[in-house]
N, C-alpha and C positions, 0 to 999 in steps of 0.2 A: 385536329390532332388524331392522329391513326392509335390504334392499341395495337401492341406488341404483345403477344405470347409468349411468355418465357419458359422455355422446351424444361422438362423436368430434371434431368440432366446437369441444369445449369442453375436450377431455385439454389435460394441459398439453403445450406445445411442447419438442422440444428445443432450437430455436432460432429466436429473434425477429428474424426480420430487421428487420421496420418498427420497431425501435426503433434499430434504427442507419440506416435511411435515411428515415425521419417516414413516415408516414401522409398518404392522398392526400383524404380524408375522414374527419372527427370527428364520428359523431352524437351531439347532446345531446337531451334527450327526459326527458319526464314517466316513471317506473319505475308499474307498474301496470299492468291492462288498462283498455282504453276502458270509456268516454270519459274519465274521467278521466286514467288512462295511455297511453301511445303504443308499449308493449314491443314486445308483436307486430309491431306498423308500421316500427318501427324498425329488430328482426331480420328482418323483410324486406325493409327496404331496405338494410343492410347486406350480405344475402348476393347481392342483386340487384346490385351496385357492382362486389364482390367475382368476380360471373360475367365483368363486363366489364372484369376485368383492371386492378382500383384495390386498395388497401389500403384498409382501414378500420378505426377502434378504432370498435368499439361493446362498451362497458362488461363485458353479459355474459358477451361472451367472452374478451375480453381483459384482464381482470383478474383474477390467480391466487387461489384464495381465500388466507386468511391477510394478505395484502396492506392497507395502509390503503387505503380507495378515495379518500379526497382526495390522497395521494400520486401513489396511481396515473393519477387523471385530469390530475393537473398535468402530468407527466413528457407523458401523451400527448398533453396538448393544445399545448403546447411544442415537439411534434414533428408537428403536423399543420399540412396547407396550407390546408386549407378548413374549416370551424365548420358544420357544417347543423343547425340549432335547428327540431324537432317543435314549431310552436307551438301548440298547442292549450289550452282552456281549464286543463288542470291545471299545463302547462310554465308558464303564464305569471301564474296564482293561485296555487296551490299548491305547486309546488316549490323546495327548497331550496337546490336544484343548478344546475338550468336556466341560472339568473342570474349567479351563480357562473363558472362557465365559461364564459360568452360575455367577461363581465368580465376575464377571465384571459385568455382567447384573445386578446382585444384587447390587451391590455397587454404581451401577448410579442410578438404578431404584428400592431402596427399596419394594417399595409398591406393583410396575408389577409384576404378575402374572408368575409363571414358570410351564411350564405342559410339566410330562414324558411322552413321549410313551414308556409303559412297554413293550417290547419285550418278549415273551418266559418267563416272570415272572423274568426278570433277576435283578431285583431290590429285590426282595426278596432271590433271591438266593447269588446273588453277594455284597449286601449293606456291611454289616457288614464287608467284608472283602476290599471294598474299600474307605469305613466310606462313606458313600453316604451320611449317615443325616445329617453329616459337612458341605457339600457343596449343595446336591440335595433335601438337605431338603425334604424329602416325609413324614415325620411322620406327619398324620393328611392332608392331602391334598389330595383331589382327581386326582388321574391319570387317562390315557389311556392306556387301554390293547390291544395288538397285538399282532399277531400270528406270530409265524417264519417264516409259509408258507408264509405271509403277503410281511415278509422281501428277502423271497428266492425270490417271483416275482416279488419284486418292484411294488407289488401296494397297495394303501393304503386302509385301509378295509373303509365300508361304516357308521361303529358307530364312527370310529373313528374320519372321515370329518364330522359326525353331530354334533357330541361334539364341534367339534373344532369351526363350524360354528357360535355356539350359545354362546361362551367364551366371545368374545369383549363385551367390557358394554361399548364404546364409538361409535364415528361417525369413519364409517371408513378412512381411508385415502384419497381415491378416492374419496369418498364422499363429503370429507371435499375442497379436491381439484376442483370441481367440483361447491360445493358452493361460493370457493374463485373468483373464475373466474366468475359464473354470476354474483358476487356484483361487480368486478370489470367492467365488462359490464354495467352491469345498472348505476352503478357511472359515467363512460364515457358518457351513453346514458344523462344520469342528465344535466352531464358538456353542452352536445352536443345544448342539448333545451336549456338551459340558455345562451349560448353562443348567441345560436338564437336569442332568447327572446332577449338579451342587444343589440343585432344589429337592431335587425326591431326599439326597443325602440329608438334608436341612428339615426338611419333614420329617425324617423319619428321627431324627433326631430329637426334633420337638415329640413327638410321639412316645419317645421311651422317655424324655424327660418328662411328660405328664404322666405317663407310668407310673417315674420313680416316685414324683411328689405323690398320688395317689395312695403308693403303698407304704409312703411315710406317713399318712394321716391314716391311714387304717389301724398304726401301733398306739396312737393317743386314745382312740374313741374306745370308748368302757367295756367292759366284756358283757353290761346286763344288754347293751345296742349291740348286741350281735349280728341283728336285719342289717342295720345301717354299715357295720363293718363287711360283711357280703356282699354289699351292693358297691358300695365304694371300690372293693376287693374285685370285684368283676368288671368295674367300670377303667379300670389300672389296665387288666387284660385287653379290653377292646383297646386300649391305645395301644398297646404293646406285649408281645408274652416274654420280658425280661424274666431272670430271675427274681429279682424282687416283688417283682407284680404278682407271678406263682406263686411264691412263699404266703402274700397277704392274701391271697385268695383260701390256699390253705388253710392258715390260720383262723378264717371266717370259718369256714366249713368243718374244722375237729371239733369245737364245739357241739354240732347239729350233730354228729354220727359217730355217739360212745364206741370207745374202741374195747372189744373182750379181750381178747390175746390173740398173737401171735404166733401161725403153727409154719413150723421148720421141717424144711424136708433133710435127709442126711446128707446131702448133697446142694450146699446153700449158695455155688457158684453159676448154680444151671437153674436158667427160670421154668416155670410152670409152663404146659401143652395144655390141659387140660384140669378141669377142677369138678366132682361130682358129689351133692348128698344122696345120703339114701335118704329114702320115702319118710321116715321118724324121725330126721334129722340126729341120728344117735352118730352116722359115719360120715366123714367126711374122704376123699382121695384125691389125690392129685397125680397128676402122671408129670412126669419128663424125660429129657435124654439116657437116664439111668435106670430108669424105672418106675414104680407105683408105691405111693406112701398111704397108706392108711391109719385118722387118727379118728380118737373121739370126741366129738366136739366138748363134751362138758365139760373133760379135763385137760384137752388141748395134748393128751397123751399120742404117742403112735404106736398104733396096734400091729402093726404088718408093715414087711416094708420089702414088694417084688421087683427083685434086679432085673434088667432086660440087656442084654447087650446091645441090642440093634435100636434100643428107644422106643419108648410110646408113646402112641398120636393122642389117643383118646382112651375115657378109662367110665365106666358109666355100673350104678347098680339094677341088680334084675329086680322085678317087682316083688320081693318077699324078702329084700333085703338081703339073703343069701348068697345070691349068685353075682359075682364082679365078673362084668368084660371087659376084656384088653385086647384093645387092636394094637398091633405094629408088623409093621413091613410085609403089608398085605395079606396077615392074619388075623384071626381071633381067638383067643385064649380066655375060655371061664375056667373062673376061682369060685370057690365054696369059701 
């Protein structure tokens, strides 16, 4: 028994796409070599289609063996957009098939396109006597012309792959295939980030709700556990800086740091630039957009109080406690 090599070309596939998105060219064709058959011509204009990015059943290769072949040709001619029929004198006397399939093409696919290659003129020669217009319909249709030499070589001329190139008025198959799969990509990618997205949401979720329970068991625990109320009060924060979690962290910490009073500047809409004591701790100043407020700290009184128009940055005492500096807008101004 001899082994056969089976050309790669011809392995079987692990998977067919063009049978779930049709085929952008169907060759039909006389089985045989020239002249009588059109093999060779065919698998070369098959693989010549195939370079510029089209699909194509052509028979040899894409039918598995074991396979019926009239099964197989029906499925794929039902799934192609275009019928190109090899006419030459065997396609259109002697074959069995030829006729077959165009017949069927049309009957699934009204509307598709069917385009001869005229062989050696043999549709004018041979029509009438094999009623071509019945089935091949050529009257009024433009065809493709070839040369026998064309068919003797088995290669396919170069007007006739331009022609053919420029026939589809749709997306080609690969194309289309190619489209399918980046949306289904970018849908995935979609899925992927929202996926995301509900999970940080969902953590971060869980996160202020260990928060909030946190800073609701800080209000139970006793005020003599004031430790344990801070720590819990802190531990609210690392999950979350909610309101409530602030609030209980507060609450831990006024305890630890007695409050004396509260000193107001006359101006209680505009925050503080700057805060200064003197050296005895007797004065206290604060500068802002208005000016400089001077109080005393023991009775929280205000002793002074210097308007600025332009605002002060910073407000500082001199070492004898007497002398105040104010800077603003690129000056300095001592006060006695």
């Amino acid at each position: 028994m001899t082994n056969i090599e089976v050309p790669a070309s011809n392995k079987a596939r692990r998977f067919n796409w063009p049978r779930i998105f049709g085929y952008d060219f169907f060759i039909s064709f006389k089985l045989g070599p020239s002249p009588i058959g059109a093999q060779s011509y065919a698998s070369d204009l098959a693989r010549r289609l195939r370079e510029l990015d089209f699909t194509v059943f052509f028979s040899e290769e894409e039918a598995p063996p074991g396979e019926k072949l009239d099964t197989t040709l029906v499925k794929a001619l039902h799934r192609s957009r275009i019928l190109v029929v090899v006419a030459n004198q065997g396609a259109l006397v002697q074959s069995q098939w030829v006729r077959k399939e165009v017949e069927e093409f049309r009957r699934k696919n009204p509307k598709s396109p069917v385009i001869p290659i005229n062989v050696d003129r043999a549709i004018e020669k041979l029509g009438p006597q094999v009623e071509a217009s019945q089935w091949l319909d050529p009257d009024g249709r433009i065809w493709l012309n070839e040369t026998m030499h064309a068919l003797d070589e088995g290669i396919t001329g170069s007007e006739v792959l331009k022609r053919l190139e420029i026939a589809p008025r749709f997306m080609k198959a690969n194309t289309r295939l190619r489209w399918v799969i980046g949306t289904i990509f970018l849908g995935l990618a979609g899925l992927t980030t929202l996926a995301v997205w509900q999970w940080l949401e969902a953590e971060q979720q869980a996160q202020r709700a260990n928060a909030g329970r946190l800073a609701m068991r800080t209000q139970n625990i006793p005020a003599e556990q004031n430790l344990t109320r801070l720590l819990v009060g802190a531990q609210a924060t690392r999950y979350s800086h909610t309101s409530e979690a602030d609030a209980s962290l507060a609450r831990a910490l006024l305890p630890t740091v007695p409050l004396k009073t509260v000193l107001w500047s006359p101006h209680r809409d505009d925050r503080m630039t700057c805060i200064s004591f003197s050296r005895d701790g007797t004065y206290v100043a604060g500068s802002n957009t208005h000016g400089v407020t001077v109080w005393r700290t023991a009775t929280a009184q205000r002793e002074a109080f210097l308007p600025s128009e332009d605002g002060v940055g910073c407000v500082t005492f001199g070492p004898n406690d007497r002398l105040l500096a104010i800077s603003d807008e690129g000056r300095v101004i001592l006060w006695d």
